[in-house]
C-alpha positions, -999 to 999 in steps of 0.1 A, spaced: -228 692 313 -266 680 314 -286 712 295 -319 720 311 -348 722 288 -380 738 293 -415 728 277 -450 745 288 -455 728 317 -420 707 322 -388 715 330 -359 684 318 -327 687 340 -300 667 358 -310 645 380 -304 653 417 -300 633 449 -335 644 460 -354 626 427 -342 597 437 -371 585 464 -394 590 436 -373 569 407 -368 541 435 -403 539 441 -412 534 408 -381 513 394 -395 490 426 -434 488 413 -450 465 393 -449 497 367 -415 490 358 -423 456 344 -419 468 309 -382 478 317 -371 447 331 -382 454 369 -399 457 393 -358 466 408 -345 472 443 -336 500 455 -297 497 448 -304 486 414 -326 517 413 -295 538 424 -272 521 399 -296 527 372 -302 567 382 -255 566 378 -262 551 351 -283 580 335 -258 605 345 -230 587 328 -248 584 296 -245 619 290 -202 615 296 -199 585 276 -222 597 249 -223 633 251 -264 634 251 -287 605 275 -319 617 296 -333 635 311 -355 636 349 -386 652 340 -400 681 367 -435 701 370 -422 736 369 -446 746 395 -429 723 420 -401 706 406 -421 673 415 -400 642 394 -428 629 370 -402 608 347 -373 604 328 -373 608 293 -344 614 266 -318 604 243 -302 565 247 -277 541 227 -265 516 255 -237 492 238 -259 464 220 -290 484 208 -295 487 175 -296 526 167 -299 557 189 -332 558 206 -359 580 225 -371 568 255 -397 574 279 -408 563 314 -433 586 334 -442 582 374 -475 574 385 -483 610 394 -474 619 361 -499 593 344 -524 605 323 -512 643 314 -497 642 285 -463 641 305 -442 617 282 -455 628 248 -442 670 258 -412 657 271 -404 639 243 -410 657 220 -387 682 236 -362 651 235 -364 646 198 -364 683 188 -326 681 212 -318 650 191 -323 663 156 -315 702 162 -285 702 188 -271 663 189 -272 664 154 -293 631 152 -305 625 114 -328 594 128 -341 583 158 -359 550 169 -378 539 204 -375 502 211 -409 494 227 -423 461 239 -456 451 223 -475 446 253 -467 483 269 -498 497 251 -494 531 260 -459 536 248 -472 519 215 -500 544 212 -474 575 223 -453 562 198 -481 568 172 -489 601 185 -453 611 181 -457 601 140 -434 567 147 -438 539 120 -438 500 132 -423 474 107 -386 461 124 -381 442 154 -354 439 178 -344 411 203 -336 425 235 -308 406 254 -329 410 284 -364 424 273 -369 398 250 -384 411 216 -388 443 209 -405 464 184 -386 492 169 -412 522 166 -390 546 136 -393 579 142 -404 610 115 -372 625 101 -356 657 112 -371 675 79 -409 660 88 -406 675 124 -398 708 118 
């Protein structure tokens, strides 16, 4: 049900029992501030469910990202439109051993191409908080546009980062 997708480096698959030390650890740091944490660890499991069952409910949701060297979890990036967001979105969360290596902007890229050339997504958005910096600045790598907001029920304000039409990213 969950495709596999491969980049250069990355490999986007199901997530599996064995990714879950690494999700836990960081849903439990002070790096998952931005989403709402830091969580515990059965949050943490709720929340990896709660990935899977995106893609039944929706048909599409993310996606654990893995070095293919190793198969190492560095993240989880896809496709999202919980109930109460706005539009569909493209989001991003890398590990700490996947900081700093271009991680998030390959994979989602890789999202976004799925989005527009097999979900059949005509527009795309990424709700990001101001303050996350480097999601802001991915966001301009990846072409978004800033000019909409978004109040979060539990994030608070949120800025909604537009993303480049299907046509622009071809």
């Amino acid at each position: 049900m969950i495709p596999t997708l491969h980049t250069d480096r990355l490999t986007l698959r199901a997530p599996r029992w064995d990714d879950f030390e690494a999700y836990a650890a960081f849903r439990g740091s002070d790096r998952a501030k931005m989403l709402g944490g830091p969580y515990t660890r059965a949050q943490a499991f709720a929340q990896l469910g709660e990935i899977i069952g995106h893609w039944i409910l929706r048909g599409y949701g993310r996606w654990m990202v893995a070095d293919q060297q190793n198969d190492e979890p560095l993240g989880v990036v896809g496709l999202l439109y919980p109930e109460g967001r706005p539009e569909p979105e493209i989001a991003w969360s890398v590990f700490e051993s996947g900081e700093g290596r271009g991680i998030a902007y390959e994979a989602a890229l890789a999202a976004r191409d799925y989005a527009y050339t097999t979900a059949g997504w005509t527009t795309a958005i990424s709700l990001i908080d101001p303050a996350n910096t480097r999601s802001v600045a991915l966001a301009k790598r990846m072409g978004c546009t800033d000019g909409e907001t978004f109040t979060h029920e539990t994030h608070g304000l949120m800025h909604i980062w537009r993303h480049p039409a299907p046509e622009a990213c071809a």
